[in-house]
N, C-alpha and C positions, 0 to 999 in steps of 0.2 A: 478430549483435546484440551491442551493445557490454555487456561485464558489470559494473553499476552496484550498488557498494558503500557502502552508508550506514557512518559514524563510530558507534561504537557510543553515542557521548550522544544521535546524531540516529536513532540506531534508537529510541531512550526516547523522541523526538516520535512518532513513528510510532506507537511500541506503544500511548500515551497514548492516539491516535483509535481505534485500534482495539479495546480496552480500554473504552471511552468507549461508541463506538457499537456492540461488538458482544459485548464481554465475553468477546472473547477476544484471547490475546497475540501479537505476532508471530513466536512460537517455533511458534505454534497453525499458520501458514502455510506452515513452511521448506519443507513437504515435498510440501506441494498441489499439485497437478498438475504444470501444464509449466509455468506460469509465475509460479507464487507463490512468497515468498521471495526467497532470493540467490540464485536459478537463473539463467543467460541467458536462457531461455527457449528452446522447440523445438518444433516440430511443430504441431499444430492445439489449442487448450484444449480440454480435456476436457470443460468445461462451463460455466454460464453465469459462475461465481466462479472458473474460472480466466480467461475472457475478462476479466473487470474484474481480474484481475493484470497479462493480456498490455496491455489496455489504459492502465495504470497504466506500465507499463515503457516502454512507447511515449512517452506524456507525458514519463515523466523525459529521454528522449532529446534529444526537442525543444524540452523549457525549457534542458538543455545546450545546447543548439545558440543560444538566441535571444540575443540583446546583454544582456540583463539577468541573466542566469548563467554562471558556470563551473564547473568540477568544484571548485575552492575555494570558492566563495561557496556552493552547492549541499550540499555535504557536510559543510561545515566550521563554519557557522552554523546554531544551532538554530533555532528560532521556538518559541514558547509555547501552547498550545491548551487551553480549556479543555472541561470538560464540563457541560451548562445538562442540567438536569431540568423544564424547564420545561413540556415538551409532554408526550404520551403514550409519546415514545422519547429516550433519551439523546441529546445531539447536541453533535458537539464543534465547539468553532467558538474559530479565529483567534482570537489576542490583536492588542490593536490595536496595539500597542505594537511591533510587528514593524518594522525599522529599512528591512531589505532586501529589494527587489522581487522578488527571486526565492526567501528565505525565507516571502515574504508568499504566490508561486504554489505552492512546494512543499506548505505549510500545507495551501492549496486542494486541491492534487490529492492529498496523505492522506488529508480529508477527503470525498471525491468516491468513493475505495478504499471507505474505511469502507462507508459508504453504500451503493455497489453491491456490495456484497458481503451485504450487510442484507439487500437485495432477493432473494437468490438464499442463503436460508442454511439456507432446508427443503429446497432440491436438494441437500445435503452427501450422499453415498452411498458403496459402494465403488467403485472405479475401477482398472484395470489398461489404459492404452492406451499400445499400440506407438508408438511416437518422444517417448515420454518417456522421460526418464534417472531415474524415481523410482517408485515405488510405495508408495502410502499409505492402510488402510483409516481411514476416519475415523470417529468416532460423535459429530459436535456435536449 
């Protein structure tokens, strides 16, 4: 698996949705299973919040891969997102203002992390599985 590094201003997009929709930062992830964070990724996810990592990394692979991204356009331009309180849960959502088609799908697929991670965020426990390179007890 290719190992995909965010610019640390486009780690600040990232942290924003996740901060946003989960009130927690992306330092909160580095260490999350097998595939949260700047990990490669390895092995099978430990559970449902690590599959929407592995699924997350997957995504980034193949908006690099599509005509409408590169590893420069991808990592090198920020996008903007905000946070609406509008509903009964925080939700970060795209600016519209976003210039570049692949800033505008990165945006999306932050926001999709967030989210599925929402979904699965009373499953947080401890965890110890063989063919991870980490180990982390967590108490969110």
């Amino acid at each position: 698996m290719l190992r995909i590094r965010r610019s640390k201003f486009l780690e600040g997009s990232l942290d924003r949705v996740l901060k946003c929709t989960l009130e927690k930062s992306l330092s909160d992830l580095e260490d999350y299973g097998c595939w949260c964070g700047s990990k490669e990724g390895n092995g099978n996810p430990i559970d449902a919040i690590d599959t929407c990592c592995r699924h997350h990394k997957v995504f980034l692979q193949l908006l690099l891969k599509s005509a409408s991204c590169n590893m420069f356009t991808m990592f090198a331009l920020p996008y903007d997102v905000t946070c609406s309180q509008n509903g009964q849960q925080p939700e970060s959502i795209c600016s519209e203002n976003i210039s570049s088609v692949c800033a505008k799908k990165l945006c999306k697929g932050d926001i999709w992390l967030g989210n599925c991670i929402r979904k699965h965020i009373s499953d947080v426990g401890y965890f110890n599985k063989p063919g991870c390179s980490n180990y982390r007890q967590t108490s969110w």
